[in-house]
C-alpha positions in Angstrom: -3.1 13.8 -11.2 -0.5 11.8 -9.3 0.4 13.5 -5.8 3.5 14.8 -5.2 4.7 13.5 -2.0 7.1 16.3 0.0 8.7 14.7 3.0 11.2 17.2 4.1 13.5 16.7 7.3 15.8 19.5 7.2 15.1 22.0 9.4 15.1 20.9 13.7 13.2 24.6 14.5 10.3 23.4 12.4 9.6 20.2 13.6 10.1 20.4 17.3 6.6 22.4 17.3 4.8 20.1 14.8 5.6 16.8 16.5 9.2 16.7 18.2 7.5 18.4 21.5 5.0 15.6 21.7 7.4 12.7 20.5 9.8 13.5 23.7 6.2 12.2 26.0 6.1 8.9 24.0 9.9 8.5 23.8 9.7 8.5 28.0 7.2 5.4 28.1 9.2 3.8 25.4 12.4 3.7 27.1 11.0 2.4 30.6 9.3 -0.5 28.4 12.2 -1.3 27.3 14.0 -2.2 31.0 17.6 -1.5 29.5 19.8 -2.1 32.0 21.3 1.3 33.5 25.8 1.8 32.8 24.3 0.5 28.5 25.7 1.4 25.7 22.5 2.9 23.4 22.5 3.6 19.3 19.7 5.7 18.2 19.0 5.1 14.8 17.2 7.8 12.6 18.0 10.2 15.8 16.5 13.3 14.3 16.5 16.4 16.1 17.7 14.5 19.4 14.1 13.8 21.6 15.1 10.2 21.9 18.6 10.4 22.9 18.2 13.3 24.9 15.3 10.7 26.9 17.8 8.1 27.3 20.1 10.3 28.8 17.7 11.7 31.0 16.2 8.3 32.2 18.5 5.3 31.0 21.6 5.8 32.6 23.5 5.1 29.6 27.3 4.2 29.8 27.0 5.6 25.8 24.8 7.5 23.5 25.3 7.3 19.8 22.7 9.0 17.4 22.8 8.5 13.3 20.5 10.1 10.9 20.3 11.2 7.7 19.6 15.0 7.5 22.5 17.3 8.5 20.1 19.6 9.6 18.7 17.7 12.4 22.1 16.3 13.1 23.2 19.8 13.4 20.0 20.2 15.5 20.4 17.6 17.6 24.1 18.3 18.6 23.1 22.2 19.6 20.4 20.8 21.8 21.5 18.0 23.4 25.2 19.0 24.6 26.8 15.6 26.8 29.8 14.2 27.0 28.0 10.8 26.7 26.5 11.6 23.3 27.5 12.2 19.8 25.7 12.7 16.5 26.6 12.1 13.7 25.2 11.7 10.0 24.3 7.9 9.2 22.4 5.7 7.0 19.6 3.2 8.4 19.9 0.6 5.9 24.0 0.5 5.9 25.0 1.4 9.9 28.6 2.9 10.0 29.2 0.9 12.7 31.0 -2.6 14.1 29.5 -5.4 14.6 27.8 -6.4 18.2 29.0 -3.1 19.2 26.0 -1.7 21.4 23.3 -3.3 24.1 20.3 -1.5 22.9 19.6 0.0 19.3 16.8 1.9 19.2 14.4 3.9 16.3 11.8 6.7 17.0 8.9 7.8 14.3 11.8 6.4 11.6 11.4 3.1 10.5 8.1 3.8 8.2 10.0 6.2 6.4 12.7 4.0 5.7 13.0 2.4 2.2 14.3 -1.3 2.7 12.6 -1.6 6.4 14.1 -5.3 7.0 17.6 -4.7 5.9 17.5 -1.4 8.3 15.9 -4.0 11.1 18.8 -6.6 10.1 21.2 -3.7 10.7 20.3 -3.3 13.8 20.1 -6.9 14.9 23.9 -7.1 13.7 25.0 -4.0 15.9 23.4 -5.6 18.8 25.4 -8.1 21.5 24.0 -10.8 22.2 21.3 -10.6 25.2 20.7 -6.8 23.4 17.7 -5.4 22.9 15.9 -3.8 19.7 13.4 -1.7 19.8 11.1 0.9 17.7 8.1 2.8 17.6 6.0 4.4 15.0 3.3 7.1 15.4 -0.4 5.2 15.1 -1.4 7.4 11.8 -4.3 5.4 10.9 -5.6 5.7 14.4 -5.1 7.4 17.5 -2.2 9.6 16.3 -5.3 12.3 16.4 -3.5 15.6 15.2 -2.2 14.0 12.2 -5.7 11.7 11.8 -7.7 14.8 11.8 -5.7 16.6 9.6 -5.4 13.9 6.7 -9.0 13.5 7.3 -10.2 16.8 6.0 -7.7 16.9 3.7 -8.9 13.5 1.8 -12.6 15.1 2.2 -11.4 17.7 0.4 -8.8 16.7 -2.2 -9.2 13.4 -3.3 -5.1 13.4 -4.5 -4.5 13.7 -1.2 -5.9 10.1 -0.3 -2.6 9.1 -1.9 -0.6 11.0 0.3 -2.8 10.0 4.2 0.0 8.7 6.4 -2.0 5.7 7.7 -2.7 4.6 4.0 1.2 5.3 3.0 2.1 3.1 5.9 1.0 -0.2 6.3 4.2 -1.2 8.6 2.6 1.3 11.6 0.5 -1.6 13.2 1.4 -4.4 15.6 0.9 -7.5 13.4 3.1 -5.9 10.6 5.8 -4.6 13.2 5.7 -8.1 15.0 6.4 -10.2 11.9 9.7 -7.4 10.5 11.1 -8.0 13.6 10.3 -11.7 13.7 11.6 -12.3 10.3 14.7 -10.4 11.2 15.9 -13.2 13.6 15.1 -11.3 16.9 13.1 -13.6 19.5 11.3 -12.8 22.4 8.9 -9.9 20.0 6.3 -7.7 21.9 4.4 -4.8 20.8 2.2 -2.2 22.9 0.3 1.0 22.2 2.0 4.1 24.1 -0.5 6.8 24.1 -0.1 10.2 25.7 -2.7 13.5 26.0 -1.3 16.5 23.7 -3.1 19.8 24.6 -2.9 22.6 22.4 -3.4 26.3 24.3 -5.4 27.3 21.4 -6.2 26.6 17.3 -3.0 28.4 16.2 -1.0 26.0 18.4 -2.0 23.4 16.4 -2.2 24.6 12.9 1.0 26.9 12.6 3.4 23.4 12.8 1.5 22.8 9.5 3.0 25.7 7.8 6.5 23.9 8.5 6.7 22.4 5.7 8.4 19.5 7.7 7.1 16.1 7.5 3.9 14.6 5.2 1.5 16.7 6.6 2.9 19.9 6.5 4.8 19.7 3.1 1.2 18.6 1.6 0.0 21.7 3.2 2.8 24.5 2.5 1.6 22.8 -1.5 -1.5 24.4 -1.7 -2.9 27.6 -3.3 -4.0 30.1 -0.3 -7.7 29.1 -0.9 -7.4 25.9 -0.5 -5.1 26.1 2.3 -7.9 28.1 4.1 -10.1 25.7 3.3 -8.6 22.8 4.9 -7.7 25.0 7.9 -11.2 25.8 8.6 -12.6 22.4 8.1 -10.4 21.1 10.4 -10.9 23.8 13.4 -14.7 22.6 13.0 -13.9 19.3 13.3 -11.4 19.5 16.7 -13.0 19.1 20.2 -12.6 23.0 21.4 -13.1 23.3 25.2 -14.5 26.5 26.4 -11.0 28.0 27.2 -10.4 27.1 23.7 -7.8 24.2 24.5 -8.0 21.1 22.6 -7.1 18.4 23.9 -6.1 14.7 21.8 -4.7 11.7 21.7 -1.2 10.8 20.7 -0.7 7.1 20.1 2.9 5.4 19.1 2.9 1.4 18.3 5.8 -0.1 19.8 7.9 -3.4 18.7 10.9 -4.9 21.0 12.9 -7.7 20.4 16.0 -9.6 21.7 19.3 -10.4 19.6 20.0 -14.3 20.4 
C-alpha cells in the first residue's frame, strides 16, 4: 500500500505547540548568524504563523518586514500575532515572489524550503529580490538527525508500520543536510556559501507535552498520526514514551537541530 502523505498548514493554534514554540529558539541563532546590518529591509519567505519575522523584529532592527506564504490560515495567524507597523503579511508563492526585482537586503526562509516543490527556482527567486551586497539565507529542521522529537517519533512509527518508512521526514528530504544546501545555493549564483548546525535544548514539562502537538494534524508527523485507527495510534504513543529519556520529575529533555545555508547576491 502506497502512503498517503497529509501535510496540512492551515491552522497557526496547532502548530505553534507542535514545533512553532521551538522554531522561534532556532530562528534567534539564525538571525544573529546572519550579521544583517540593523535600519534592513527583510522578506521572509514561507513566513508561516510569524516566529521568524516576529525574531527579526525583535533582534534585527529592520527598517522593513515583509512575510509571504501560502496558507491563509497562518497568514491570518501571523498578522493576529505579530501586530507592527514595520510588518505585513501577506499570501505569496515561493517559486513565483510577487515582488520587484532587488527590492530587499535580506530574504530569508524558516523550516520551508524542503517543502517546496521546484527548490532552485524558489532559491533563484530569492537571489532576484535581493540587492546586490544582500544576503540569503535558510534553515531546515535536521530530521534525519538531531531534530530529536520528530526523529523519535518517525522512528517508532517505521518500527511499527513499514508504510510509514515512505512518509520519515529525513528519508522524504534529502535537501536537509549541508552538502545538498551548499550546492542549491551555489548553483543558484550566490557566492560567499556557509552552512552551520543551530541546535537548541527543547524540554517538555511532561509526556502529554510532547505527544498532544501530534494530534494536530499539522505538519508530516502529525497528519500521519491523526491517520490511524485508535489502536494503532496507542500503539505508537506508547512505544514512543518508552523510548524518550524521562527524568525523575518526568521532564524530557532533547535536542532540536536546524541546518543553516547563507549566501551573498553578487
Amino acid at each position: 500500500m502506497a502512503a498517503e502523505r497529509r501535510d496540512v498548514w492551515a491552522s497557526g493554534d496547532a502548530y505553534e505547540p507542535y514545533v512553532g514554540r521551538w522554531s522561534r529558539l532556532i530562528a534567534q541563532k539564525f538571525v544573529s548568524w546572519l550579521g544583517v546590518p540593523r535600519g534592513r529591509r527583510w522578506l521572509d519567505v514561507g513566513c508561516g504563523t510569524g516566529a521568524l519575522s516576529q525574531i527579526i523584529l525583535d533582534h534585527g532592527a529592520p527598517d522593513r518586514v515583509s512575510g509571504l506564504d501560502p496558507s491563509e490560515g497562518f497568514v491570518a495567524y501571523a498578522q493576529h500575532r505579530t501586530a507592527n507597523e514595520l510588518v505585513d503579511f501577506r499570501v505569496g508563492d515561493a517559486q513565483a515572489l510577487p515582488v520587484s526585482d532587488a527590492e530587499f537586503d535580506a530574504t530569508v526562509s524558516g523550516l520551508v524550503l524542503n517543502f517546496i516543490p521546484n527548490q532552485p527556482k524558489a532559491v533563484a527567486e530569492m537571489k532576484r529580490v535581493t540587492r546586490g551586497g544582500g544576503i540569503v539565507g535558510a534553515y531546515v529542521w535536521d530530521y534525519a538527525g538531531e531534530m530529536q522529537m520528530m526523529r523519535r517519533f518517525w522512528d517508532a512509527a517505521v518500527a511499527l508500520d513499514e508504510v510509514a518508512a515512505e512518509l520519515d521526514e529525513g528519508a522524504r528530504f534529502p535537501v536537509c543536510h549541508p552538502e545538498p544546501l551548499s550546492d542549491l545555493f551555489r548553483d543558484a549564483g550566490l557566492r560567499e556559501v556557509a552552512t552551520r548546525a543551530l541546535d537548541t535544548p527543547i524540554v517538555f514539562k511532561d509526556f502529554d507535552d510532547y505527544w498532544t502537538p501530534f494530534l494536530g494534524g499539522q505538519a508530516p508527523a502529525p497528519g500521519y498520526c491523526m491517520s490511524l485507527s485508535e489502536d494503532r495510534r496507542a500503539a505508537l504513543r506508547d512505544r514512543i514514551r518508552a523510548s524518550l529519556p524521562t527524568a525523575d520529575d518526568g521532564s524530557i529533555h532533547l535536542i532540536a537541530r536546524a541546518w543553516a545555508v547563507r549566501g551573498t547576491v553578487f
